[in-house]
C-alpha positions in Angstrom: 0.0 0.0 0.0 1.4 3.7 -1.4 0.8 6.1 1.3 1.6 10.1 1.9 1.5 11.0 5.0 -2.3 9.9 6.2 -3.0 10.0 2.9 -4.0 5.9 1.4 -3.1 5.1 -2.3 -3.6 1.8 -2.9 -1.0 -0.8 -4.4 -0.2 1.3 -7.2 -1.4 4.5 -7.6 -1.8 6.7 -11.3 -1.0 10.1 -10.8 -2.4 12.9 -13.1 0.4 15.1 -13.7 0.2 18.9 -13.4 -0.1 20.7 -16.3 -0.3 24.3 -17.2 -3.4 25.0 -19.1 -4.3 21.7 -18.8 -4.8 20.2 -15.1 -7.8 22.6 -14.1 -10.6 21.4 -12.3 -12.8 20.6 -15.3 -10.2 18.6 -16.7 -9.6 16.9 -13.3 -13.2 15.9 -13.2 -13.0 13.7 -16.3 -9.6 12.0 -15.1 -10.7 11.2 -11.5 -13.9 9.5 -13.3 -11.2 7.4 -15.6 -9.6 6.5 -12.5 -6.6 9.0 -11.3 -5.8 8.4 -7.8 -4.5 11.3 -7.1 -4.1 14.7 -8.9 -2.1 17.9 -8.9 -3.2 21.9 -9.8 -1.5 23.4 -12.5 1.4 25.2 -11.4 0.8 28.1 -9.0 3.0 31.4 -9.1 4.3 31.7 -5.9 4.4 35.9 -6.4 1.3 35.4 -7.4 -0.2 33.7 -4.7 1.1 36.5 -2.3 0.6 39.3 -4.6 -2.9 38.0 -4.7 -3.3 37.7 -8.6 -6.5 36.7 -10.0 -5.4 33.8 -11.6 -3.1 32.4 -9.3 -5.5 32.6 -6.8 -8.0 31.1 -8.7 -5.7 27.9 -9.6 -6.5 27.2 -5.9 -9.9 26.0 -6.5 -10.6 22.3 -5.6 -13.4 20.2 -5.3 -14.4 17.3 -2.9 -14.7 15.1 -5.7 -11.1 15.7 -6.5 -9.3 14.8 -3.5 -7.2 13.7 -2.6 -5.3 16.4 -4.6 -2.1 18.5 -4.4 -1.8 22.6 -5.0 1.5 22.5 -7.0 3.8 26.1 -6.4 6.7 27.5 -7.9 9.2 29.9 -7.6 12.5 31.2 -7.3 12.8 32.8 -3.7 12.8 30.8 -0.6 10.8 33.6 1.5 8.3 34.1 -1.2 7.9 29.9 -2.0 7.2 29.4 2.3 4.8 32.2 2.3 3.1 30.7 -0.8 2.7 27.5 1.0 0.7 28.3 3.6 -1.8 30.4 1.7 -1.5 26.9 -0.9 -2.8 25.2 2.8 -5.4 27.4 4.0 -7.2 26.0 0.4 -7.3 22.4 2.1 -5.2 19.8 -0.5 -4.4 16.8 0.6 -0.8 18.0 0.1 1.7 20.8 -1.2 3.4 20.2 -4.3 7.0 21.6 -5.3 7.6 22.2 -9.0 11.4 21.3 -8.9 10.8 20.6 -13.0 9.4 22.8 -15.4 11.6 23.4 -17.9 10.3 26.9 -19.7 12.6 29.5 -20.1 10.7 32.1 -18.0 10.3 29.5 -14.8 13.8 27.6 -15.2 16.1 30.2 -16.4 15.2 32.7 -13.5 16.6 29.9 -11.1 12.7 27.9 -10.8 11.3 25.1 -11.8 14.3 22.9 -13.3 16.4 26.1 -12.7 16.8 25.2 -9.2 18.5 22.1 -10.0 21.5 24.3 -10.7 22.1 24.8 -6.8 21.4 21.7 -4.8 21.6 23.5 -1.6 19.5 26.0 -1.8 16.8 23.5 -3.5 17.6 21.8 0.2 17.3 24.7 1.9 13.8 26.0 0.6 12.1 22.8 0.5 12.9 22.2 4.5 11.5 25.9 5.0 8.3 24.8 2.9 8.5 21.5 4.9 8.3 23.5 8.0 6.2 26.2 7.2 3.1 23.8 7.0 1.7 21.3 8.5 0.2 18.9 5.0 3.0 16.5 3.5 5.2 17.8 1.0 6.4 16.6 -2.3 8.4 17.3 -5.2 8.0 17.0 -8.8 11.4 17.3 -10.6 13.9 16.1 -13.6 16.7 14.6 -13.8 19.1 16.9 -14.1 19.7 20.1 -15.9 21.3 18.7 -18.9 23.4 15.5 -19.3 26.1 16.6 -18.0 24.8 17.5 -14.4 22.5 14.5 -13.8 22.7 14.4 -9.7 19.1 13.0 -9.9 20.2 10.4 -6.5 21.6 13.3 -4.3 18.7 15.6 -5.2 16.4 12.2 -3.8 18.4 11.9 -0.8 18.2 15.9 0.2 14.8 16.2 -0.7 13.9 13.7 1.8 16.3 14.8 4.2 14.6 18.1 3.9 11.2 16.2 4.9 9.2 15.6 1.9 7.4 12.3 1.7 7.2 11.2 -1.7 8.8 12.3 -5.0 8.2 12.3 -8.5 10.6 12.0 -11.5 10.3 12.7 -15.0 13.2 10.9 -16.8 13.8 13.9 -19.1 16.6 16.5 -18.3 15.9 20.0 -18.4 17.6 20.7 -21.9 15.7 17.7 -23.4 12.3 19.3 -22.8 9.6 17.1 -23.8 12.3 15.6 -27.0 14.1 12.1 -27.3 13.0 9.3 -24.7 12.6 9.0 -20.9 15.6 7.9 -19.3 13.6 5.4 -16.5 17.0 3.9 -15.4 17.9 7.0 -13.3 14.7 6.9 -11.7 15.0 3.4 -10.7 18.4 4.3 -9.4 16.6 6.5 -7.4 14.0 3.9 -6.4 16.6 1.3 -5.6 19.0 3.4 -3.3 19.4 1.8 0.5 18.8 5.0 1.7 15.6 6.4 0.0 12.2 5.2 1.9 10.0 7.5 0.5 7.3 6.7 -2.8 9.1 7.2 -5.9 7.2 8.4 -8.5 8.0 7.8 -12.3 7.0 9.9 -15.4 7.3 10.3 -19.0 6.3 8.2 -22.0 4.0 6.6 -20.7 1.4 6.3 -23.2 -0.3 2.7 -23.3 -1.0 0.3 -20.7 1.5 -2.4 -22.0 4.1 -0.1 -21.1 3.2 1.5 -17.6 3.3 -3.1 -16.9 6.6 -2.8 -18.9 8.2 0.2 -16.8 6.1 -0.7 -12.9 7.9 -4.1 -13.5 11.4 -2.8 -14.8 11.7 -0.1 -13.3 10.3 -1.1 -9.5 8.6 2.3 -9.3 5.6 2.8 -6.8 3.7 4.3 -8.7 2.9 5.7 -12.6 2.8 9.6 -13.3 0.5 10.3 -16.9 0.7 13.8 -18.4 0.6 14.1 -22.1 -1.1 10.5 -22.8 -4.0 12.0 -20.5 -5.0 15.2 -22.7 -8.1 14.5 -24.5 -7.9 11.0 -23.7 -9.0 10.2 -19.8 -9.6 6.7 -20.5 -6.0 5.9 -20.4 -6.1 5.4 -16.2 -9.0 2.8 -16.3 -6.7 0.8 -19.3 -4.0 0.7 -17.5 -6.4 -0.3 -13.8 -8.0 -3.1 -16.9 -5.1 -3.9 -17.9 -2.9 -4.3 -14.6 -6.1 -6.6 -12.8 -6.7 -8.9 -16.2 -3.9 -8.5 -18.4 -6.3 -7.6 -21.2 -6.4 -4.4 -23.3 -9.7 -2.2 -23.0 -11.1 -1.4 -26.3 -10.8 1.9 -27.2 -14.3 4.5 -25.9 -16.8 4.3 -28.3 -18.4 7.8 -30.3 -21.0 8.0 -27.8 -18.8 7.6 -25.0 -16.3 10.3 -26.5 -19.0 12.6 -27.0 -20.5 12.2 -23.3 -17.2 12.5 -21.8 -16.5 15.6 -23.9 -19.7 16.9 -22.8 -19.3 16.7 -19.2 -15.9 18.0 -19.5 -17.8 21.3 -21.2 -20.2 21.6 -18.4 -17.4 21.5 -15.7 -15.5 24.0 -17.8 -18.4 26.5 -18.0 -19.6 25.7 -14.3 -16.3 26.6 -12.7 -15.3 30.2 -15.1 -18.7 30.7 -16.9 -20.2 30.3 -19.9 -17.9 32.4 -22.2 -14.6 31.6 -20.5 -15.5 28.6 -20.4 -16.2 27.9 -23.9 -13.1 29.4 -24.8 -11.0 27.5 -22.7 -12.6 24.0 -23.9 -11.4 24.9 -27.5 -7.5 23.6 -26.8 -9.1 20.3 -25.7 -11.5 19.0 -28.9 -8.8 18.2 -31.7 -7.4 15.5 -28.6 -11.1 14.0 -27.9 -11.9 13.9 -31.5 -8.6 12.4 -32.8 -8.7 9.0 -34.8 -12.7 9.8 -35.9 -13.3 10.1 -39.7 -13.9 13.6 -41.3 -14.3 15.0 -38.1 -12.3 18.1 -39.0 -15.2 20.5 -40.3 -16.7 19.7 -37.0 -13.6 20.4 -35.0 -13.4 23.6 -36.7 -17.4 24.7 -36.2 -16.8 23.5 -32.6 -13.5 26.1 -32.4 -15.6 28.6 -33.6 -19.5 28.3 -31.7 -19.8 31.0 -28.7 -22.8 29.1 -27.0 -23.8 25.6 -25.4 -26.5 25.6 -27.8 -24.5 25.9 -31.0 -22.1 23.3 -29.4 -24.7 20.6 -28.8 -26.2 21.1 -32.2 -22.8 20.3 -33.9 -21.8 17.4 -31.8 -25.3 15.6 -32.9 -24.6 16.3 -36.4 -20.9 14.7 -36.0 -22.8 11.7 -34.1 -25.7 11.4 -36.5 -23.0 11.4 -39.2 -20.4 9.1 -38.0 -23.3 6.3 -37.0 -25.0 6.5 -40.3 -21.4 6.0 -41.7 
């Protein structure tokens, strides 16, 4: 059993990854119905948080259908990142969550994110002031390294838990790799299989089909799965990889109706939590993902782009279903 603090996640928990743009609550929804066992919030702006920024502070938002879940923060300055934590706790996550990874230029080249992996100590010292400054488990998200060349991704484990935190993710990417080339899993499991670590390692990156998170669980020894990417548009991949893991058999793939539904309730969170303008607009990014793979679908993915009401919507996704089942 994979356990945070109090927190219980069975044998072999599927993490949702956080995701700028991505991981928001509507999005959450449809993944903790797929089967996530436990999500993050995108990244939240530490200056934000204290400077009280509208959407910082609305990246805070959770639901008890959601949990448990962890409010992710960033930044560059210790002061401003333990401050940030403890408005992240007054929001009641499960846990706080320390983006040790992003690899943008305007988070990792001003020293956060993957930046910080440039000075291991003061990574140390800032997560044990976090680690103190609240009273929820800390974790870290983070990368390998900052480029090949600097891959210290054992002694980062072993002072991040010496700072307190009590579990840790790894994406197998360095910070100069980006989202390019293939997941190096053998560091994590270096990681995983060190004498001294005791806390839940994490893995992430690539992960894509169910034969592969068996592949990599089994491998790799990890205790448990991270999906990011794979997820977008496609939810279904945490109950294929649950299928998969408890029969050894390969899900079929969601049916139209089941797209359509799922894409639906996705809309409906999306306009619930920011409205119905905002969030139509925001539901855009997502309908080339939930629509990929289905014949001449792209006049509809393009009306869809374009409609400004629920209305509109609804009318073309019956079309694209009469359409498809009369195909």
């Amino acid at each position: 059993m994979v356990q945070i603090g109090n927190i219980l996640l069975g044998e072999f928990p599927l993490l949702l990854a956080p995701m700028e743009d991505v991981s928001d609550p509507p999005f959450r929804a449809v993944c903790k119905e797929k089967g996530a066992d436990l999500m993050y919030t995108e990244f939240i702006s530490a200056e934000g948080l204290i400077r009280e920024a509208d959407k910082s502070v609305k990246k805070l938002d959770i639901y008890d259908y959601e949990r448990p879940i962890g409010i992710q923060i960033f930044g560059e300055k210790i002061e401003s990142m333990r401050e940030a934590a403890g408005i992240a706790e007054a929001a009641n996550p499960a846990l706080i969550d320390i983006n040790y990874g992003c690899p943008v230029n305007n988070v990792a080249c001003r020293g956060a994110g993957a930046g910080i992996l440039l000075d291991l100590p003061k990574m140390q010292a800032m997560t044990a002031e976090i680690v103190k400054r609240v009273s929820l488990p800390v974790t870290v998200k983070t990368r390998l390294g900052w480029d090949i060349n600097s891959i210290k991704i054992v002694e980062v484990a072993l002072r991040l838990q010496e700072a307190g935190i009590q579990a840790l993710t790894i994406h197998g990417r360095t910070r100069q790799q980006m989202y390019k080339g293939e997941a190096d899993w053998s560091y994590i499991a270096a990681v995983k299989n060190h004498p001294d670590i005791h806390i839940p390692i994490f893995g992430n990156g690539d992960i894509d089909i169910p034969q592969k998170a068996w592949e990599y669980k089994n491998k790799y020894g990890v205790d448990g799965i991270m999906i990011g990417r794979a997820s977008i548009g496609y939810p279904w991949i945490f109950q294929e990889i649950k299928h998969f893991f408890k029969t050894g058999e390969q899900l079929p793939p969601p049916d139209l109706q089941e797209r359509i539904v799922t894409l639906q309730k996705h809309l409906y969170h999306a306009i619930q939590w920011k409205g119905e303008r905002t969030g139509i607009i925001e539901m855009r990014r997502h309908y080339t993902n939930y629509l990929k793979g289905l014949p001449d679908v792209k006049p509809y993915r393009q009306m869809l782009v374009e409609a400004s009401s629920v209305v509109a919507i609804e009318a073309i996704l019956a079309e694209l279903v009469d359409k498809l089942m009369a195909a």
